[in-house]
VOGU-3710 file (C-alpha; in Angstrom, 3 decimals, decimal comma):
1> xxxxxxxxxx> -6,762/20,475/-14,795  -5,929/17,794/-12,320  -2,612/16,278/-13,439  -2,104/12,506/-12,493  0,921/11,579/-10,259  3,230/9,598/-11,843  3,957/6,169/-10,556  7,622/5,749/-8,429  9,722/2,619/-8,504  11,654/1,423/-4,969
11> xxxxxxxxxx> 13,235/4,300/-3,591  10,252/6,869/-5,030  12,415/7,216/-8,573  9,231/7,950/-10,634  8,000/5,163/-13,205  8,112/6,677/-17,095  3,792/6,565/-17,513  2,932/4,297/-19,909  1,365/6,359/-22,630  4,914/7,703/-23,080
21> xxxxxxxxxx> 6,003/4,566/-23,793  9,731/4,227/-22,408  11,421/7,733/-24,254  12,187/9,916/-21,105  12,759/12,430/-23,604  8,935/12,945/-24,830  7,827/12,871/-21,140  9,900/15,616/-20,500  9,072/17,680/-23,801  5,227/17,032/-22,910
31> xxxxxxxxxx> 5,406/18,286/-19,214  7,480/21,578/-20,632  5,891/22,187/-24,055  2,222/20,760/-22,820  1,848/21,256/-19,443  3,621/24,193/-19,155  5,836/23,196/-16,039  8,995/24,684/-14,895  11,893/22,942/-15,224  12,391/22,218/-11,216
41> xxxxxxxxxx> 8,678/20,947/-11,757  9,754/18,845/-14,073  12,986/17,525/-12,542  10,712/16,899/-9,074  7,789/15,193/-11,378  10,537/13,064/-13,139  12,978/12,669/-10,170  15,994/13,978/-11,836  18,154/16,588/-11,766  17,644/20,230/-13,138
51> xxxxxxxxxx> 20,224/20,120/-15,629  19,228/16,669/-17,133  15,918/18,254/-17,936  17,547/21,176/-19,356  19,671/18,234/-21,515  16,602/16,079/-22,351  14,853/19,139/-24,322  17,782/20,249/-25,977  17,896/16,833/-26,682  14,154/16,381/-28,019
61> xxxxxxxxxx> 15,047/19,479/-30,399  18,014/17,727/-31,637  16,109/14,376/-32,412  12,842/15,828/-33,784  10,598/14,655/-30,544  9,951/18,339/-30,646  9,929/20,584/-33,538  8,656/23,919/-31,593  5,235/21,675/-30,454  5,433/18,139/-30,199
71> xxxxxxxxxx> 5,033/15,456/-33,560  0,905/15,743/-34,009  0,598/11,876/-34,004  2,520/11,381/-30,497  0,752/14,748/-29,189  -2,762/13,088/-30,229  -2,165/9,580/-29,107  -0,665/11,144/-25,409  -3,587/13,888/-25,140  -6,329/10,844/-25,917
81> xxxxxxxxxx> -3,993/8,248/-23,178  -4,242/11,407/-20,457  -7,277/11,833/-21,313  -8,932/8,835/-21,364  -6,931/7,927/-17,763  -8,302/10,804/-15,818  -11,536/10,079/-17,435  -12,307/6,738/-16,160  -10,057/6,928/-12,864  -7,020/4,550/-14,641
91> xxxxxxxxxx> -3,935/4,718/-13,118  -2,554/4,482/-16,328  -3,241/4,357/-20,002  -1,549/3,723/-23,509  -2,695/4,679/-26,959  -1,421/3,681/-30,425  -2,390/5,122/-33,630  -5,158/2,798/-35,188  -2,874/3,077/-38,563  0,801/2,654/-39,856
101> xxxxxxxxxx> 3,056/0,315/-40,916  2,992/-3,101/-42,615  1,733/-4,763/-38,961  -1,933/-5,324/-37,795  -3,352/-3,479/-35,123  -3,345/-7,100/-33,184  -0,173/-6,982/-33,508  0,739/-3,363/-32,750  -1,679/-3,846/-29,448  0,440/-7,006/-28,762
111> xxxxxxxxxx> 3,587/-5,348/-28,562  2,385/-2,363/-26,735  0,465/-4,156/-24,408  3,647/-6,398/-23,936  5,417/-3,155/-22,935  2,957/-2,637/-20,415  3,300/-6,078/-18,756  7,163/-5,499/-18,777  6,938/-2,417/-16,402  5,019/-4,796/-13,878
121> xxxxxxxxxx> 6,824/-7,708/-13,400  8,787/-8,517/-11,012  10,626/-12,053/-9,676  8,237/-14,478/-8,131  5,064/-13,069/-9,500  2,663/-14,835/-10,501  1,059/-13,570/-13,947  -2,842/-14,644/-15,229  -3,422/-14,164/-18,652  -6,902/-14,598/-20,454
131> xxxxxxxxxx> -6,819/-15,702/-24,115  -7,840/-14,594/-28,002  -6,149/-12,903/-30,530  -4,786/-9,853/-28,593  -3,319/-12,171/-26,163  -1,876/-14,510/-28,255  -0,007/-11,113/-30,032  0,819/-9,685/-26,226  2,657/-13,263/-25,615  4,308/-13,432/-28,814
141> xxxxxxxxxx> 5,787/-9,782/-28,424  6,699/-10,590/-24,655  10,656/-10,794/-23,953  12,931/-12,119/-21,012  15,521/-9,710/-20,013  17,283/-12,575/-18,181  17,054/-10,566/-14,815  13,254/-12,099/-13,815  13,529/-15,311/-11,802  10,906/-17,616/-10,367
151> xxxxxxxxxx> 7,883/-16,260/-12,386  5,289/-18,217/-12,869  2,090/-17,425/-15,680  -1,470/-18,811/-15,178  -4,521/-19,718/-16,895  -7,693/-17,458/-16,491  -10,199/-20,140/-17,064  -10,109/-24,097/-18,312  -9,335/-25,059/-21,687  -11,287/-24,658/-24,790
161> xxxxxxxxxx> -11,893/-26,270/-28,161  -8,312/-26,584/-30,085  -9,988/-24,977/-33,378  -8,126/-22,089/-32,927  -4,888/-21,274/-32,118  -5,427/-18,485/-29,368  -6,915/-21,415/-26,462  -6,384/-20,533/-22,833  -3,744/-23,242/-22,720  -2,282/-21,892/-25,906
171> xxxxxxxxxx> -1,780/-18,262/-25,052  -0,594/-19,027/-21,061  1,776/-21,476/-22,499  3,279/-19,339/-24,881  3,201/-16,174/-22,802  5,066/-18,428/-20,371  7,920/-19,673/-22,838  8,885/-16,559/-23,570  9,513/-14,955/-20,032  11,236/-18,419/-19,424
181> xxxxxxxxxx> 8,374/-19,150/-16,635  6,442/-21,538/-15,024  2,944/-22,127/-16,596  0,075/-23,787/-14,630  -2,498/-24,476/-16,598  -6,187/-25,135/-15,452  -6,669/-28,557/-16,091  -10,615/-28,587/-16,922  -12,747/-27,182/-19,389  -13,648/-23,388/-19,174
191> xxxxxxxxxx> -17,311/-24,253/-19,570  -18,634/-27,571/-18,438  -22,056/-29,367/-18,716  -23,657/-28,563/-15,402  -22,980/-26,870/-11,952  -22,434/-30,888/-10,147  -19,811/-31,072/-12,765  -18,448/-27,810/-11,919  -17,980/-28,340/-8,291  -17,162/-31,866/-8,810
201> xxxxxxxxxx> -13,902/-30,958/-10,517  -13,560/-27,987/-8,720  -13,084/-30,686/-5,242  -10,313/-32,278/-7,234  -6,596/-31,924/-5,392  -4,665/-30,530/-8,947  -7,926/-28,583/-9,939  -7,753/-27,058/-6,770  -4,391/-26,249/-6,339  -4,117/-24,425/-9,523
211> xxxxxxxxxx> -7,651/-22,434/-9,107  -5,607/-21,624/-5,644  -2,642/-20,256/-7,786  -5,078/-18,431/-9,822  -6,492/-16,653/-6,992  -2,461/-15,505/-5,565  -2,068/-14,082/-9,099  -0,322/-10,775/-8,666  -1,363/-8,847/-11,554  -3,762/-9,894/-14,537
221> xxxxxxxxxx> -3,317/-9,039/-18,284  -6,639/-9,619/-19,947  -8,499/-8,444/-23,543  -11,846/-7,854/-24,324  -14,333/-9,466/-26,501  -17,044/-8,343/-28,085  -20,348/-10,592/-29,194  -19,706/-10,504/-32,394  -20,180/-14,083/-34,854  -16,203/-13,786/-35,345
231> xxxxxxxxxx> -15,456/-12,809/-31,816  -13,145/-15,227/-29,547  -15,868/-15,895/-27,570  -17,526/-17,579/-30,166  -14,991/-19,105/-32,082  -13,341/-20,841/-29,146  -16,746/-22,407/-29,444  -17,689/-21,143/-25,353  -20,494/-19,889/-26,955  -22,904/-22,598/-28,788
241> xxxxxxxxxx> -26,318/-21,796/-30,181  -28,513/-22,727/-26,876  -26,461/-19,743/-24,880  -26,978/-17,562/-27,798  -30,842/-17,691/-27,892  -31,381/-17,148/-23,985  -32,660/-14,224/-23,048  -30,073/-12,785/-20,479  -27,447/-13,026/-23,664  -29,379/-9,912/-25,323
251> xxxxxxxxxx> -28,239/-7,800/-22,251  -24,838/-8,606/-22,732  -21,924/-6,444/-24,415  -18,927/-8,024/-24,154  -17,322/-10,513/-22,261  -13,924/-10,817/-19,721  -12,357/-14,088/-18,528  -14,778/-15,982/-20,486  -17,984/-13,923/-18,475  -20,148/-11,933/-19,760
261> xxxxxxxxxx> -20,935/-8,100/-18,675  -23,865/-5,709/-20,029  -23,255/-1,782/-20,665  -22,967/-0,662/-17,074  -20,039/-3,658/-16,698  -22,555/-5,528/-14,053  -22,101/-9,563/-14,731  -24,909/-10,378/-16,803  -26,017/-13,727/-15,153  -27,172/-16,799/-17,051
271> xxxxxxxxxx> -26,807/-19,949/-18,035  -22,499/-19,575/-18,271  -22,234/-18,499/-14,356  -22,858/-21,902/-12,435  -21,010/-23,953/-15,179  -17,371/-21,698/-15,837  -14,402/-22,756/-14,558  -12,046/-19,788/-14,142  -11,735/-16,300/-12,651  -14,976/-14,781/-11,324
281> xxxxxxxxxx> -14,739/-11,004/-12,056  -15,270/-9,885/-8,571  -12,108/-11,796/-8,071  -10,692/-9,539/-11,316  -12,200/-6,013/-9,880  -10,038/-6,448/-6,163  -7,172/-7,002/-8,357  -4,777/-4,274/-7,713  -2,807/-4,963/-11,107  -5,306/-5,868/-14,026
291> xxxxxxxxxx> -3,737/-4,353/-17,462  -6,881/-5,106/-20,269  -5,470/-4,984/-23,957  -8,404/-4,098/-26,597  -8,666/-1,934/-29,645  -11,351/-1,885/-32,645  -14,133/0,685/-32,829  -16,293/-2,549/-32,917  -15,369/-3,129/-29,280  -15,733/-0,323/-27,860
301> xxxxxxxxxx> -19,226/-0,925/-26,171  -17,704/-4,025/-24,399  -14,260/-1,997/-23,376  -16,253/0,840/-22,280  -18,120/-1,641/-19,845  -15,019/-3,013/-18,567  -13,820/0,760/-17,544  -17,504/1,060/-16,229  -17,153/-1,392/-13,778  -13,867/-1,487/-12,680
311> xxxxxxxxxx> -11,942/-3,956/-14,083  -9,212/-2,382/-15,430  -7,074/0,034/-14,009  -4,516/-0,233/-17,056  -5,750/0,068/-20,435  -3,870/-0,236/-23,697  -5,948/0,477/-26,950  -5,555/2,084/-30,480  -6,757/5,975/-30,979  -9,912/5,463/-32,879
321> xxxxxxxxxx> -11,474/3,080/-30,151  -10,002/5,906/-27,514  -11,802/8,568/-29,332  -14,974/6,305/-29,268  -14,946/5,268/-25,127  -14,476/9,032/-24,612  -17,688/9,936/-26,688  -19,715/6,893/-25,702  -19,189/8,496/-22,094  -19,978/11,598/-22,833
331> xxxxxxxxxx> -16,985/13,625/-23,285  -15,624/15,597/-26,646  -11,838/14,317/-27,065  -9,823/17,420/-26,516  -7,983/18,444/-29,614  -4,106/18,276/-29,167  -2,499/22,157/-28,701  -0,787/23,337/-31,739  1,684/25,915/-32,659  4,424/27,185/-30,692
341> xxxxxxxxxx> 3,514/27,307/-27,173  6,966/28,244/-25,572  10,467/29,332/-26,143  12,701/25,806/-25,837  14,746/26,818/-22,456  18,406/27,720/-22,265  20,955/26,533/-20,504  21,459/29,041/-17,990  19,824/28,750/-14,488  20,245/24,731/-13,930
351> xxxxxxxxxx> 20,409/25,254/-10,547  19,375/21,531/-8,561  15,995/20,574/-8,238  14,506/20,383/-5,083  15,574/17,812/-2,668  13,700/14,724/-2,686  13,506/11,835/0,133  14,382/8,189/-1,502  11,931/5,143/-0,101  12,057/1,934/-0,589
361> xxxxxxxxxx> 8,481/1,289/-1,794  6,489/0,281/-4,809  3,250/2,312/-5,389  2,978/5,117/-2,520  -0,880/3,685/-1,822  0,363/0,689/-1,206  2,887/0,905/0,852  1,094/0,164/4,138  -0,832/-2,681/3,194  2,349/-4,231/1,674
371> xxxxxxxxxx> 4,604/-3,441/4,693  1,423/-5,729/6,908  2,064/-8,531/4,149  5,386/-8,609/4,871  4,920/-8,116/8,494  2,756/-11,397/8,602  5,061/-13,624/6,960  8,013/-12,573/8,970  5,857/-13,284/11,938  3,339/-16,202/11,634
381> xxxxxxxxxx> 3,835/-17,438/15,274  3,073/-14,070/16,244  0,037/-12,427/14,251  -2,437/-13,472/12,011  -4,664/-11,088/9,916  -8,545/-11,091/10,795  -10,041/-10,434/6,906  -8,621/-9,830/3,822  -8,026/-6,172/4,811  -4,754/-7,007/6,775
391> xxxxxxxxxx> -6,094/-4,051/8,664  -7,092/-6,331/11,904  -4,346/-8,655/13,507  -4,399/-10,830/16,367  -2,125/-12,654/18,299  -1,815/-16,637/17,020  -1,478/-18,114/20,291  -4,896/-18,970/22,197  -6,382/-16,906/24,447  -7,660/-17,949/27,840
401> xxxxxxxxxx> -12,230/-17,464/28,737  -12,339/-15,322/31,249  -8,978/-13,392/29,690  -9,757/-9,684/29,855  -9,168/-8,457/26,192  -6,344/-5,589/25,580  -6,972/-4,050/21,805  -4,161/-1,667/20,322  -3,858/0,339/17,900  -3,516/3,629/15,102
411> xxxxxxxxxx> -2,047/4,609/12,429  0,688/3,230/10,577  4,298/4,729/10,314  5,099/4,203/13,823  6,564/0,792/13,381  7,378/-1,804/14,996  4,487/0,139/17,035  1,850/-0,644/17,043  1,561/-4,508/15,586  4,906/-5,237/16,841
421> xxxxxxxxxx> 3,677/-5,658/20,726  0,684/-8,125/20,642  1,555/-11,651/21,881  1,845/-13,196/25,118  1,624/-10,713/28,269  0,963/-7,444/26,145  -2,122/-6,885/23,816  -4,418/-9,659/22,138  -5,296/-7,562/18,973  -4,284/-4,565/16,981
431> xxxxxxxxxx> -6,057/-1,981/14,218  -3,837/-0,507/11,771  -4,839/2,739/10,039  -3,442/4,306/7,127  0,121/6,659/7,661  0,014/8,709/10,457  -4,250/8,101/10,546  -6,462/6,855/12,896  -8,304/2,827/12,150  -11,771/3,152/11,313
441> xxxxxxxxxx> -14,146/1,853/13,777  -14,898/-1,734/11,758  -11,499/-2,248/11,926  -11,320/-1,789/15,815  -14,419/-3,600/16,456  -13,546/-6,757/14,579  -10,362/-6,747/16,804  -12,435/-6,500/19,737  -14,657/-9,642/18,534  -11,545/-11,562/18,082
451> xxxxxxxxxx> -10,428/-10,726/21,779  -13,149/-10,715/23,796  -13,463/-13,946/25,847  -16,360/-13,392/28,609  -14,378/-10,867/30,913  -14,518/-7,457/28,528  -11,957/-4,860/26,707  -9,769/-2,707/27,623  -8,831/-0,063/24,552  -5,229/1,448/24,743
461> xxxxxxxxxx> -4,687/4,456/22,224  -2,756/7,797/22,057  -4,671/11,145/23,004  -5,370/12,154/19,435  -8,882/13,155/18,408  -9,209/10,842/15,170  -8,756/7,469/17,607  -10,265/8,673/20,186  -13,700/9,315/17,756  -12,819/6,045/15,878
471> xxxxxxxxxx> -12,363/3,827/18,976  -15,125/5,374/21,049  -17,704/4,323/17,819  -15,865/1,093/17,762  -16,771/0,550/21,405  -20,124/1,705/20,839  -20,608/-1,180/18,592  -19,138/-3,279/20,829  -21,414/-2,446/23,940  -24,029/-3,101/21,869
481> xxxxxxxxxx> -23,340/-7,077/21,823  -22,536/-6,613/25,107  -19,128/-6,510/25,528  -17,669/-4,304/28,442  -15,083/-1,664/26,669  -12,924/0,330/28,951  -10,560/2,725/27,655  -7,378/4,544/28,668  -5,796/7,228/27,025  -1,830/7,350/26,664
491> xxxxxxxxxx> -0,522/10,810/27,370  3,065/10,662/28,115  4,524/13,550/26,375  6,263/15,761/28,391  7,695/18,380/26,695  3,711/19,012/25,122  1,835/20,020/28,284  3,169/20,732/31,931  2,398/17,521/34,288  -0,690/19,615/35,373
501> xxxxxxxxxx> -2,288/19,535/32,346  -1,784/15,749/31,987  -4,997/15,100/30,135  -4,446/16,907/27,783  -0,866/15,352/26,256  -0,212/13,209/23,699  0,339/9,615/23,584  4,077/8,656/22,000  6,733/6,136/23,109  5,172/5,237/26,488
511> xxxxxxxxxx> 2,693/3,707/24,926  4,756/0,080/25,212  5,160/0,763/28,813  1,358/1,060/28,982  1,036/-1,834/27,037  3,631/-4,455/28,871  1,210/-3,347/32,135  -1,710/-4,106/30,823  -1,061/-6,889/29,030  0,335/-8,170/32,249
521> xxxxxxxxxx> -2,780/-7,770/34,096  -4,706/-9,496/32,070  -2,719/-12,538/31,392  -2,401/-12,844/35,150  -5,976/-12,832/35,016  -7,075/-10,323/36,666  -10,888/-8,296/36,490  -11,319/-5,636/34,070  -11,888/-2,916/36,770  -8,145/-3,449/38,176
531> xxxxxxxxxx> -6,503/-4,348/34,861  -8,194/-1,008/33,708  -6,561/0,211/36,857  -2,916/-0,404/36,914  -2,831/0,948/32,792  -3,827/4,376/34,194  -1,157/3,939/36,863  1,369/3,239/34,279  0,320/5,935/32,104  0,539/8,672/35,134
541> xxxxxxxxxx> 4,250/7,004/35,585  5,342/7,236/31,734  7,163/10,602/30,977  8,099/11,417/26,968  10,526/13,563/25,578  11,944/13,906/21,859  14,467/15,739/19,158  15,032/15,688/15,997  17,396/16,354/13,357  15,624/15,910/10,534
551> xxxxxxxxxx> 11,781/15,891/9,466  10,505/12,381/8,541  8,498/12,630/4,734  5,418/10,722/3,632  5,178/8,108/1,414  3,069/10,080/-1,616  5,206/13,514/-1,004  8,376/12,076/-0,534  9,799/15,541/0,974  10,138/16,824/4,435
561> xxxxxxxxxx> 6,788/16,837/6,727  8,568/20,524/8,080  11,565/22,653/7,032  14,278/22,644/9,454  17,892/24,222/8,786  21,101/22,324/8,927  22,224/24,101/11,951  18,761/23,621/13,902  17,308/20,758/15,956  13,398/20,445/16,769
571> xxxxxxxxxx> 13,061/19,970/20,260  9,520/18,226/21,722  8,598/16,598/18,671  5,924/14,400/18,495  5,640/10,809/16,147  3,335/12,352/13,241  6,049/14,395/11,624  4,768/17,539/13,164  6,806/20,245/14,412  8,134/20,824/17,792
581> xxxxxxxxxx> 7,393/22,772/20,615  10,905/24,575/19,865  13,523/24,937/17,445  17,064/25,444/18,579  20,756/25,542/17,466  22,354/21,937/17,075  24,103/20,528/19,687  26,196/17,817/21,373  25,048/14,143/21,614  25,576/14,900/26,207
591> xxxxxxxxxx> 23,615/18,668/25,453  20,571/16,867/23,728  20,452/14,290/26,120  20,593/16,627/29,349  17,754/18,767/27,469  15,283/15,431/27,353  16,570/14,101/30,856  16,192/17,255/32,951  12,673/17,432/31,644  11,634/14,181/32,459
601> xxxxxxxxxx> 13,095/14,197/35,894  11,343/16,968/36,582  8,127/16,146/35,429  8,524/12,445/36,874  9,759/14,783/40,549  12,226/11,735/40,670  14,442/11,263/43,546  17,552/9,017/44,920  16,610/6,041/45,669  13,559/5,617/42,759
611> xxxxxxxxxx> 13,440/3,004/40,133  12,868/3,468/36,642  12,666/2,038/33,236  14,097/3,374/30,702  13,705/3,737/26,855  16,001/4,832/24,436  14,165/5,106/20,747  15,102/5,851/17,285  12,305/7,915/16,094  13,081/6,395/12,762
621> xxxxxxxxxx> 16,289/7,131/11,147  18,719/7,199/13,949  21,235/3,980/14,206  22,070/2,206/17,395  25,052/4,010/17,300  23,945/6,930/18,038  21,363/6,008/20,146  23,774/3,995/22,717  25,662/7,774/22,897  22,622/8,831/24,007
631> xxxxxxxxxx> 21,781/5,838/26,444  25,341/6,376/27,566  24,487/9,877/29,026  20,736/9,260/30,238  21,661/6,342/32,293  25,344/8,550/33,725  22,228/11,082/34,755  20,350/8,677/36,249  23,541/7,163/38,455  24,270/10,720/39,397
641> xxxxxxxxxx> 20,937/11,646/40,751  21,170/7,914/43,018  18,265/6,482/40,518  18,567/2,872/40,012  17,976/1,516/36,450  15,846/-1,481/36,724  15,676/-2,290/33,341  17,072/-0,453/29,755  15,562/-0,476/25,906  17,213/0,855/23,165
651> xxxxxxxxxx> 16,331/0,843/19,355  13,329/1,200/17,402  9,994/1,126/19,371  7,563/3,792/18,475  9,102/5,407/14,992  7,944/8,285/12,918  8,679/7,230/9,567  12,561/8,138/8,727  12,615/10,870/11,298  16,070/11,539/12,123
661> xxxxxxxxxx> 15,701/11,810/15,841  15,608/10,384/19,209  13,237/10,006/22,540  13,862/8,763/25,812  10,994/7,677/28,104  11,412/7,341/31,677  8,793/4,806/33,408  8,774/5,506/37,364  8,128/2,205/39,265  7,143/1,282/42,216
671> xxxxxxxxxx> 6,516/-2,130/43,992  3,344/-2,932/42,196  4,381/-1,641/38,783  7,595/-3,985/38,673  6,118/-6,766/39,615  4,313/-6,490/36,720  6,584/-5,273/34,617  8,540/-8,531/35,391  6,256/-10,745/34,023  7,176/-12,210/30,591
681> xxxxxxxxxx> 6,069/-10,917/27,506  6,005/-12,278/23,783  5,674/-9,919/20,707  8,327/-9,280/17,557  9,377/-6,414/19,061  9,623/-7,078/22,851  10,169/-10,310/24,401  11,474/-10,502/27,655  11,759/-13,294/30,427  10,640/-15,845/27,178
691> x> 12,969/-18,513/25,115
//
């Protein structure tokens, strides 16, 4: 069976999963007494060492977590969470017996589901809570730890009737006391007479602004109600008489945010839609954080529609109503293991676990939409972001009719390439795919809408078969509302191909040098046909070479993309995290170098006298430092060999993740190609001849 992957903090340090509440000790008993891994399994799973395992089972022995198989109420309520996760596609689940104690199960959901809402904030979010009973419990059991700042917590909807004590305003207010936040409340009802009233209020500046604030919420704790006479949605008097006798009511189930869903968790519409106030639940399904808090075998019907349609990817509940979703769906609850399963390890053999990469990131999936986020608000003057995606940028500044286009683009990880070189005098509009993939054709093709003004496109890409399929549909598209698309092909690597077999290289670092030429062109002016021209010309005159020292590692895996020894180099790597063309014995800063720079100067057949442009790039993990020791030789080569430097980068162009490593691109100019090369240019990442 499929085993979820845990969640990882900043730095890939694996989140505790929430069914395991916060006792590292009963995660690690489960994954060895359970799930039968080794301990290096475990250590990698839990991103600790070997011998901390080893001490958290003798450890869950000594406390009674484990007394040869796991405590049967823990073991059920984890084997119904894990279940019930991988089940209905949650990233995570928590379950809670339905009995024990003195305390409701309100109140036992409240705390738990407060636990949950703990492992997700973070200062400056912004947190929307619904409101009822559960929620009034999760805000009551919700604690500062003094270490949040600037959070602020939001109504879902308007107010309601003050008969009860668990009112939107109520529940946001106290939910807000206790994290010592901000609370913005929605000040309008939740359910108003008519639609004109609706939109009349909704046109109001305060109304506005705080539906706005609603709709930046970063993650969304919510319960579930069911239809009953003593459910919140009736009590909070939402509900009168007129709504209950209407016909779409009967198809209803339950009800989120104040709107009501039928069995499949489609919206059920009637007479509440036009007149609510509040969070529509297409807005709650795009959510990326939405933690729903709802237990009772009554309710299960109106949870299991919320799992049905996707608005919930964190669900906290009590064991009986678990038991019930997994039935209702279809599938017999597997019966927790018992008996002894294993012999509790020994001490011997800790050796340490296997060697892990840290990242600064949040949730793997994430990381390259978050990295665009951030991208855009470091540079407003520079990009803006096409849709909601974040996917499709374009430069801010205007672009001239008769302009010819220049779209950019592929996959992310090579950063500041490829976003970081649209602007003034390179391209108009990028497409960002996914790590180390290729941008799917939509993508490209609402770029080229966005550039096109009257004189046609001209695609620049690296030789790799996913963009070249991706952008050659994209331009399809495009010729069909016809728009001209021409497209050239970067193939600069050296080391990959002989110069013969040109074609047939891939595109890396000299894809800026293509770029700045382009880009050039076009903002001169020029026709498509010659702007077209002089990026082939640049392309033929671009000449790649790279090492490194160390593999980069993805974002999910967090270990190295290829094995390499301490004492070996890869030589002709590429900027996916491939492998080389060779692996050799490390050497000297000046041997490296002279390995890259004969190569290029023979595939470039430079001569005294020649100009070039040079670039000096960190492939990801190498510091300036090193990278001026590097310049230092390439450019003494160049003065040897009577080559005049016309112009010198060095730092982080074209990246491959944290690839420790290097690679130097030589452009060969002529007349034509520096006077173009000249001309000013305006992204983030290069900006020459601007203020």
């Amino acid at each position: 069976m499929s085993r979820a992957k845990s969640r990882r903090e900043p730095g890939g340090t694996p989140v505790i999963p929430l069914r395991y509440g916060d006792d590292a000790l009963l995660w690690a008993a489960w994954l060895y007494y359970e799930e039968g891994l080794t301990q290096n399994e475990i250590a990698k799973e839990m991103g600790i060492s070997r011998p901390t395992v080893n001490t958290y089972l003798a450890e869950a022995r000594d406390t009674g977590v484990v007394e040869i198989a796991i405590n049967s109420d823990r073991m059920r309520c984890l084997s119904l969470a894990r279940q019930v996760a991988e089940h209905f596609g949650l990233s995570d689940c928590m379950v809670i017996p339905s009995r024990g104690g003195s305390r409701s199960l309100i109140d036992r959901l409240g705390s738990a589901g407060a636990q949950a809402i703990a492992r997700h904030l973070r200062s400056g979010m912004t947190l929307a809570v619904s409101w009822g009973r559960t929620m009034y419990a999760v805000a009551a059991a919700m604690e500062s730890d003094g270490n949040l700042r600037d959070l602020s917590v939001v109504q879902t909807t308007g107010g309601t009737t003050e008969r009860v004590d668990f009112t939107p305003e109520a529940c946001a207010r106290l939910m807000a006391d206790r994290l010592d936040a901000r609370c913005i409340p929605i000040s309008a009802p939740a359910l108003v007479s008519t639609r004109a009233v609706r939109d009349t209020l909704l046109s109001e500046g305060v109304i506005a602004e705080q539906i706005e604030q609603l709709g930046r919420a970063d993650c969304i704790v919510f319960g579930v109600s069911s239809l009953r006479p003593d459910s919140t949605l009736h009590v909070s008097g939402l509900i009168d008489e007129a709504i209950r006798q209407h016909e779409t009511f009967s198809g209803a189930v339950g009800s989120l945010v104040g709107r009501l869903i039928d069995s499949a968790g489609r919206p059920v519409e009637g007479p509440l839609d036009a007149r609510i106030i509040g969070l529509p639940l297409d807005d709650l399904k795009r959510r990326k954080q939405k933690i729903a808090v709802a237990g009772s075998v009554d309710k299960v019907p109106a949870i299991l529609a919320t799992l049905r349609g996707g608005y919930a990817d964190i669900l906290v509940t009590d064991a009986e109503t678990a038991n019930g979703l997994l039935r209702a769906d279809g599938e017999e609850p597997r019966p927790p293991r018992s008996g002894p399963r294993r012999a509790p390890p020994t001490p011997a053999d800790a050796a340490p676990g296997p060697r892990r990469i840290k990242k600064f990131l949040n949730a793997p999936h994430d990381a390259v939409d978050e990295a665009l986020q951030g991208a855009l608000a470091s540079y407003p003057g520079h990009l803006r972001a096409l849709d909601d995606s974040g996917r499709s940028l374009v430069a801010t500044r205007d672009k001239a009719a008769g302009k010819v286009g220049i779209v950019i683009g592929g996959g992310a990880g090579h950063e500041p390439c490829f976003f970081g070189f649209v602007g003034r005098g390179l391209a108009d509009a990028v497409a960002v795919g996914n790590v180390f993939a290729s941008p799917p054709p939509d993508r490209v093709l609402l770029c080229s809408e966005a550039a096109h003004r009257g004189a046609g496109l001209l695609y620049i890409y690296g030789n790799y078969t996913g963009d070249i399929m991706n952008f050659d549909m994209a331009a399809e598209m495009a010729a069909a509302q016809g728009i001209d698309v021409r497209t050239v092909l970067t193939t600069d690597d050296a080391a990959y191909s002989a110069e013969s077999d040109r074609a047939g290289r891939r595109g890396t670092a000299g894809n800026l040098f293509v770029f700045k030429i382009a880009g050039a062109a076009a903002e001169r002016g020029l026709p498509l046909d010659e702007t077209e021209r002089l990026a082939r010309k640049a392309n033929a005159n671009c000449h790649t070479m790279g090492i490194a020292l160390d593999p980069c590692s993805m974002p999910e895996s967090l270990g190295p993309s290829f094995p390499l020894g301490g004492d070996e180099i890869e030589v002709g790597v590429g900027i996916h995290g491939e492998p080389g063309i060779t692996r050799e014995a490390m050497m000297s800063a000046d041997d490296a170098t002279d390995r890259i720079m004969d190569r290029l100067i023979d595939d470039a057949a430079l001569k005294g006298g020649e100009r070039v442009a040079l670039l000096v790039n960190s492939l990801g993990a190498t510091p300036m430092l090193e990278l001026f020791i590097l310049a230092r030789r390439a450019t003494a080569r160049l003065k040897a060999r009577g080559v005049t430097l016309h112009d010198m980068l060095v730092g982080h162009y074209c990246t491959s993740l944290n690839m420790t490593g290097a690679s130097i691109t030589l452009l060969h100019l002529d007349r034509e190609l520096q006077d173009f090369y000249d001309d000013p240019c305006d992204g983030f990442a290069w900006r020459r001849g601007v203020a």
